[in-house]
N, C-alpha and C positions, 0 to 999 in steps of 0.2 A: 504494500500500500504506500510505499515510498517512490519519489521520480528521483533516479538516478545523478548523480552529478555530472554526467556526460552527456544526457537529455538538458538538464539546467543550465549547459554551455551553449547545446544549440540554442537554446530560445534565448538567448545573448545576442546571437547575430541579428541582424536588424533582418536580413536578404534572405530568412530559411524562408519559403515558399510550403512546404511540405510536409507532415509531421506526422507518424503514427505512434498512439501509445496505448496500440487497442489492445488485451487480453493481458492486463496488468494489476489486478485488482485495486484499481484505483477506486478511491473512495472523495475524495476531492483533489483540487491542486490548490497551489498558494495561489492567495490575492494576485500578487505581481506577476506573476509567473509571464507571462505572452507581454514580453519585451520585442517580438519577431515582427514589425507592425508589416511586416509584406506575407504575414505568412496567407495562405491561399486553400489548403487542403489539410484537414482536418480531424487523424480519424482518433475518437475514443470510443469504438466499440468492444463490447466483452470485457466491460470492467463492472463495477459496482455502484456507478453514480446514481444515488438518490434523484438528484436536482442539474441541471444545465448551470456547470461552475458559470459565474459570474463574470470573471478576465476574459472570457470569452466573447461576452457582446462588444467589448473592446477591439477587435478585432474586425476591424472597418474595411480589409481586402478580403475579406474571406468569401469561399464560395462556395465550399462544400464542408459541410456539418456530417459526419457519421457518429453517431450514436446510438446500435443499432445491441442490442441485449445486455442495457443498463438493467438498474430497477427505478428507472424516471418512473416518478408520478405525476409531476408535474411542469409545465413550462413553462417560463418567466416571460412578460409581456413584452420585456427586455429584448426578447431575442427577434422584434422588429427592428433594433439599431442595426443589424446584421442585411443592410440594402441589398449591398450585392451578390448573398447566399440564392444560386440556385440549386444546389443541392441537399437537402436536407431528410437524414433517414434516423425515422426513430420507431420503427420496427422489436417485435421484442419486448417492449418494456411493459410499465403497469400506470401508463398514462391515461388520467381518469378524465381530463379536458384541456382542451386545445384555445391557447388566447385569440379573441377574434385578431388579433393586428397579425396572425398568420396569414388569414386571408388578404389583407394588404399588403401584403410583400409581390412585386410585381414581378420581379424574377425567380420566384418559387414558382 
């Protein structure tokens, strides 16, 4: 349930585009964590997240979301800062409703 210090160096580079840290029993990450502001792909799938971490909607390039057998329950209205996400998989999980500002995202 720990991210590695060699994953915490990537997300140092401003230019990581790419990032998987799917099947890692991740339970949260840190506030700070997504320093990568070019990062673009996204995967946390097959870990443990409750909740859609928050450093997340920070992430203003981003374009694909995987999140796909969490235990999401819930998703943050938040996750409309997220303009340019057209991919977004949350499959799997135990999501009990969806914010309307889903529907306004116009490249989902």
């Amino acid at each position: 349930d720990r991210v590695s210090s060699e994953v915490v160096d990537i997300l140092y580079r401003k230019f990581t585009e790419k990032l998987s840290l799917s099947r890692n029993r991740l339970t949260t990450l840190p506030e700070n964590m997504f320093l990568c502001i070019h990062l673009r792909y996204l995967d946390l799938s097959q870990n443990k997240f409750e909740t859609v971490p928050a450093s997340i909607f920070l992430l203003h390039f981003l374009t694909t979301l995987e999140m796909r057998y969490n235990q999401l329950r819930s998703i943050s209205s938040d996750i409309s800062k997220l303009n340019g996400l057209n991919w977004l998989s949350l499959a799997n999980n135990k999501i009990q409703a969806i914010p309307l500002e889903i529907g306004k995202m116009k490249s989902l």
